[in-house]
C-alpha positions in Angstrom: -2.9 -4.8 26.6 -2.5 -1.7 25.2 -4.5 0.9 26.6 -4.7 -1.1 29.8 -2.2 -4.1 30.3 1.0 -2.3 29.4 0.5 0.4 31.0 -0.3 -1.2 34.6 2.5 -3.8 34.3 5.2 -1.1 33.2 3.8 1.6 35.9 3.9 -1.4 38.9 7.4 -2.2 38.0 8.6 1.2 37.5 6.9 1.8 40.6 8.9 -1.2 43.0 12.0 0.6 41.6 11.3 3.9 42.4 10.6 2.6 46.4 13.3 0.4 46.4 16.1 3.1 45.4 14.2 5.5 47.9 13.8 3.2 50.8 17.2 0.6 50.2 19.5 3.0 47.9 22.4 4.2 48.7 21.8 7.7 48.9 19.5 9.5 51.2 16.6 11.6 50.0 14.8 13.1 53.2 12.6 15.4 51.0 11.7 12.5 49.0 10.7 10.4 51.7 9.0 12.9 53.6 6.2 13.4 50.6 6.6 9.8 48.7 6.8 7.7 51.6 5.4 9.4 54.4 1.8 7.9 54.2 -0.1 4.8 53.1 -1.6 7.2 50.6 1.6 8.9 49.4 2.2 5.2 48.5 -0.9 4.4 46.2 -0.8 8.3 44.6 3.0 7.8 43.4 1.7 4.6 41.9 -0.9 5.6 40.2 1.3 8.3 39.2 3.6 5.7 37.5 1.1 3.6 36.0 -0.4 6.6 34.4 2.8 8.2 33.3 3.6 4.7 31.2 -0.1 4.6 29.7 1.3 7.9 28.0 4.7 7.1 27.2 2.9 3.5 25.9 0.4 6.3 23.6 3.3 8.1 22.6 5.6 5.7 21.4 2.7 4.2 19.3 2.2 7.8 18.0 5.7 7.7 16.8 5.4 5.0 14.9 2.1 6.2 13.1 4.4 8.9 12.4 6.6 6.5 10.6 4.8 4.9 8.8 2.7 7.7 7.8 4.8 8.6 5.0 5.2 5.0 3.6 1.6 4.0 3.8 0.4 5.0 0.0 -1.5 3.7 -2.9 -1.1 3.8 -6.4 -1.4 6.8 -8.4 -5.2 8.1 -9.2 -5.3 7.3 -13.2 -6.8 10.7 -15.6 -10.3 9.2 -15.5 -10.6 7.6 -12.5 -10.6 4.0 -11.8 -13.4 1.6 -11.8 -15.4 0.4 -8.7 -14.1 -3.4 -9.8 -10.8 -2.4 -9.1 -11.5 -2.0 -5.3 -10.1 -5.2 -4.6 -7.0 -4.5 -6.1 -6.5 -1.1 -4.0 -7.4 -3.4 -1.2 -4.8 -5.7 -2.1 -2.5 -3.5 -2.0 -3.3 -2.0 2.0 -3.2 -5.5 2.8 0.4 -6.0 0.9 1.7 -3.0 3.1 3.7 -3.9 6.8 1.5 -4.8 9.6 3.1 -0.9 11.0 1.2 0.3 8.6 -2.1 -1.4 8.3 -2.4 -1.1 12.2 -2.2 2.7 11.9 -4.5 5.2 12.0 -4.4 5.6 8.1 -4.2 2.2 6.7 -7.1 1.1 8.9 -9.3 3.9 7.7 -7.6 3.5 3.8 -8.4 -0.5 4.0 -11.8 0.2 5.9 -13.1 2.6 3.1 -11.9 0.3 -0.1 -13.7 -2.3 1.8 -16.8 -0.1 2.0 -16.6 0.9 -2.0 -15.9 -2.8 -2.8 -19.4 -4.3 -1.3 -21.6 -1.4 -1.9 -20.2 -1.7 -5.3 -20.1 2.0 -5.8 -18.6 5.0 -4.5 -21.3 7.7 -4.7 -21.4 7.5 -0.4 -17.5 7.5 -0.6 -17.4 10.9 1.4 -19.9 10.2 4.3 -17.9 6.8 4.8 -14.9 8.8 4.9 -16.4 11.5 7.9 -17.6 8.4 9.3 -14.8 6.7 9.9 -12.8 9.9 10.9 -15.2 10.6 13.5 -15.0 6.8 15.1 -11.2 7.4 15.2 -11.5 10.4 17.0 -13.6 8.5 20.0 -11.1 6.2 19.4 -9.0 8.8 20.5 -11.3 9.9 23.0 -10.8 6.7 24.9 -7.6 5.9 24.5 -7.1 8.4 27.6 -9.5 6.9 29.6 -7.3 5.2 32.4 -5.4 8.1 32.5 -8.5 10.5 33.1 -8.9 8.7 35.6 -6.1 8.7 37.3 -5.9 12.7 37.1 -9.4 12.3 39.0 -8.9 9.8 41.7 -5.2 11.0 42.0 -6.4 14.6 44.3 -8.8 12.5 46.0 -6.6 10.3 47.4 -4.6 12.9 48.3 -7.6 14.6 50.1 -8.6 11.2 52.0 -4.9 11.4 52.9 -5.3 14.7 54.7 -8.8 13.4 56.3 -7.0 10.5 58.0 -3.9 12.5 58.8 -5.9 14.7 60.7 -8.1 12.2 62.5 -4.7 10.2 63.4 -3.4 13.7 64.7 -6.2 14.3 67.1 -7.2 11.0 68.0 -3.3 11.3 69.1 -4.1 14.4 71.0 -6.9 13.6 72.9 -5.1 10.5 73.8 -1.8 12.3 75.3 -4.1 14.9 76.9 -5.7 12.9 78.9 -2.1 11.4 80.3 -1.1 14.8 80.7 1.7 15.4 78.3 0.5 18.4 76.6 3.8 19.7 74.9 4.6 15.9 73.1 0.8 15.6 72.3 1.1 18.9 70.3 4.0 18.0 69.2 2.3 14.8 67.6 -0.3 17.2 66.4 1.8 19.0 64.3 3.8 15.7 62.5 0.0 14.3 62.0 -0.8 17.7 59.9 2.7 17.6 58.6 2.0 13.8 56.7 -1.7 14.8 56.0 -1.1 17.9 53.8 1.7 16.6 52.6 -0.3 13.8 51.1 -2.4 16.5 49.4 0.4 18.3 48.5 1.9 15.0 46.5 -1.5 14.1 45.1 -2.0 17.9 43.5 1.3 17.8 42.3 1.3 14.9 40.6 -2.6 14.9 39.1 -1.0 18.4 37.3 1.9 16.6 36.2 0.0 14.2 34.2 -2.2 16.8 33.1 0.1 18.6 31.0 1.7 15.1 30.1 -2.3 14.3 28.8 -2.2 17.8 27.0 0.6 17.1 25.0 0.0 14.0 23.9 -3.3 14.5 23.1 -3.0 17.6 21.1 0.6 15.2 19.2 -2.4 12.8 18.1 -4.7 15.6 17.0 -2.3 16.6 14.6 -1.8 12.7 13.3 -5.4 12.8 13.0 -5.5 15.6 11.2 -2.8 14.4 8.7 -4.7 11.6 8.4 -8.2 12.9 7.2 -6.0 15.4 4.5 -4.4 12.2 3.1 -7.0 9.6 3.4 -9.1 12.5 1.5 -5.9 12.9 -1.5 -6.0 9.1 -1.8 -9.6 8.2 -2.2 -11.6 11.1 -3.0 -11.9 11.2 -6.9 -9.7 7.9 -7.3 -13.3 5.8 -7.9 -15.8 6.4 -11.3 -19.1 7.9 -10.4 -22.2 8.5 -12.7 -23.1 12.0 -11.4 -24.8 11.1 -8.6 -24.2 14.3 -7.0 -26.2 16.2 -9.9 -28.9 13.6 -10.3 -29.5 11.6 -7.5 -31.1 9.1 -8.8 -28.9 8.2 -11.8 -26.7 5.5 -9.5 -30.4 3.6 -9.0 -31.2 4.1 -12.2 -27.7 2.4 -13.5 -28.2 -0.5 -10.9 -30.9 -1.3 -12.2 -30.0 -1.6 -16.0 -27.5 -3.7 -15.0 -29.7 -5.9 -13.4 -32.3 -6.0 -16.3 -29.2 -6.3 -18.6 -27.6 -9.3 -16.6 -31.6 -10.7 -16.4 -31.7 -10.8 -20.2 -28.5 -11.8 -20.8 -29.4 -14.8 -18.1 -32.3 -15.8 -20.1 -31.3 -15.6 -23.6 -28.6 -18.2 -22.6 -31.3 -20.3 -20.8 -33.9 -19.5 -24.4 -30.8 -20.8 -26.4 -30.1 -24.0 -24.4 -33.9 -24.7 -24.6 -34.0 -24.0 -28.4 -31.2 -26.4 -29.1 -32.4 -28.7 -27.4 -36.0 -28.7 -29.2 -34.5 -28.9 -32.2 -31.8 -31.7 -31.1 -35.2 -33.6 -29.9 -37.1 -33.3 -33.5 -34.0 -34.3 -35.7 -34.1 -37.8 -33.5 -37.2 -38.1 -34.0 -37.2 -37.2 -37.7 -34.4 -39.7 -37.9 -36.4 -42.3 -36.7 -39.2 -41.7 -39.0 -37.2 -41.7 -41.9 -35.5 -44.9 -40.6 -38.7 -46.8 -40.6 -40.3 -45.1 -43.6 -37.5 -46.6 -45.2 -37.7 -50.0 -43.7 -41.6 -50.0 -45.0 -40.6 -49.0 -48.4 -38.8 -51.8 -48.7 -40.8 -54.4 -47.2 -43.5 -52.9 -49.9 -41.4 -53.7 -52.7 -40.0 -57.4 -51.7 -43.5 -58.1 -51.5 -44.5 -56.5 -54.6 -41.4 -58.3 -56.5 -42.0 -61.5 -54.9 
C-alpha cells in the first residue's frame, strides 16, 4: 500500500478533482483545456501525472518522519570496555521498547536487524560486514521504492507520442475525407486543429515526464542524505559497543575460543553426569552392606540361642 496502493488511490482522486474543477468549475481555463483536455491521451498523461506526483509526496512524507525520529531512536551508552555478546538481547530489548515510528525507520530496522545478527551468531567479530550488508539492502530498498514513478517518467512521453501519431492520422484521414467532397479550405482547416491536439498531447506529456523528474531528483537525493545519516550513526552505536577476542589480529582466535567453551561446557556436562553416577554406586553398596549386616546379625543370633539352648 505504500509504494503502490497509496499512491494510485490518492493520484485517481486527485485526479477526478482536477477534471471536475476544469470541466464543471466555475471559472474558465481555455489554456487548460486546450492541453489537459483536449485528447483521450491528454487524459491518461495528466493522470498518470497525479498518481506519480502522490507516490512522491507519499515518499516524502515518510522521509519526514524518518527525519523525526532520527534523533530519538538511540541506545544506551557504549560502557569503557565494551559490553558482552550476552547482553545482545537486552540492546534488542530496548529497539523493540522504542515507538513503532521508530522501529519502522530506516535506522531502527537496521539497529534491531544487526543486534539480532550478533545475538544468534553469538559473536560480533562479522559485526562490520553485517553492517555494509544491511546498508547496501537499504539502498535497493531505496532503489525500488521509485519504481512506479520510473515508470511513469517512461511511459508518460510515450503516450504523449502515440498521442501525436493518432492526432495526425485523425487529421488526414479527415483530409482525405473532405477532399474528396470538395471542401478544400474546411478540410485544411481540420488539418490544422488535428496537428493542433496531436502536438499538444506531446507537448503535455514532455512537460509533465520533466516535472516529475526533478520531483524524482529531489527526493531521491532528500533520502540519500537520510541514508547517509543513517550508516554514520548505526556505525557510532554498534561498532565497538560488543567484546571481541582480537579476531582482527588473529583470525583464528574466535574458533579457537568457541571451541573451549564447548570442551569446557562438555566437561562440565560430564562431571555432573560422573557425580550423579558415583553417588549412586555408592548409595547402591551401603543398601546392600546394610543388608548384609542385617542378616549377619540375625545369624549371630540364631547361633547363640542354639548354642545357649
Amino acid at each position: 500500500m505504500g509504494s503502490l496502493g497509496w499512491p494510485i488511490c490518492i493520484g485517481t482522486a486527485v485526479g477526478i478533482g482536477f477534471y471536475a474543477l476544469l470541466l464543471k468549475g466555475p471559472y474558465e481555463a481555455p489554456f487548460l483545456q486546450r492541453y489537459f483536455a483536449s485528447h483521450p491521451v491528454a487524459y491518461v498523461a495528466t493522470m498518470m501525472f497525479f498518481i506519480g506526483v502522490a507516490a512522491l509526496l507519499v515518499r516524502a512524507v515518510n522521509l519526514v518522519g524518518q527525519f523525526f525520529w532520527l534523533g530519538r531512536t538511540t541506545l544506551s551508552p557504549i560502557p569503557d570496555k565494551g559490553q558482552p555478546v550476552s547482553e545482545a538481547g537486552q540492546l534488542l530489548s530496548e529497539i523493540q521498547a522504542l515507538p513503532g515510528g521508530a522501529r519502522r525507520g530506516y535506522l531502527g530496522g537496521r539497529l534491531e536487524q544487526a543486534i539480532d545478527s550478533v545475538r544468534r551468531n553469538d559473536s560480533a567479530d562479522r559485526l562490520d560486514d553485517e553492517l555494509k550488508y544491511l546498508s547496501d539492502m537499504d539502498a535497493d530498498r531505496q532503489h525500488d521504492a521509485y519504481s512506479l514513478v520510473r515508470i511513469i517518467i517512461w511511459a508518460t512521453p510515450m503516450l504523449g507520442f502515440l498521442g501525436t501519431v493518432v492526432g495526425i492520422t485523425q487529421a488526414l484521414g479527415d483530409l482525405a475525407t473532405r477532399q474528396m467532397g470538395g471542401d478544400l479550405q474546411v478540410a485544411m482547416q481540420g488539418l490544422l486543429s488535428g496537428l493542433y491536439v496531436a502536438f499538444d498531447t506531446t507537448a503535455l506529456a514532455l512537460s509533465l515526464s520533466i516535472v516529475l523528474m526533478f520531483m524524482q531528483f529531489m527526493v531521491n537525493q532528500w533520502e540519500t542524505q537520510l541514508l547517509a545519516v543513517v550508516d554514520v550513526r548505526a556505525n557510532n552505536a554498534l561498532v565497538g559497543r560488543f567484546q571481541q577476542l582480537g579476531a582482527a589480529h588473529d583470525p583464528h582466535l574466535a574458533s579457537i575460543e568457541l571451541m573451549c567453551r564447548k570442551v569446557i561446557d562438555s566437561t562440565d556436562e560430564l562431571v555432573q553426569r560422573q557425580s550423579k553416577l558415583w553417588q549412586q554406586a555408592m548409595d547402591g553398596v551401603g543398601e546392600k552392606w546394610q543388608q548384609v549386616g542385617q542378616q549377619t546379625g540375625e545369624s549371630l543370633a540364631k547361633i547363640l540361642q542354639d548354642s545357649l539352648g
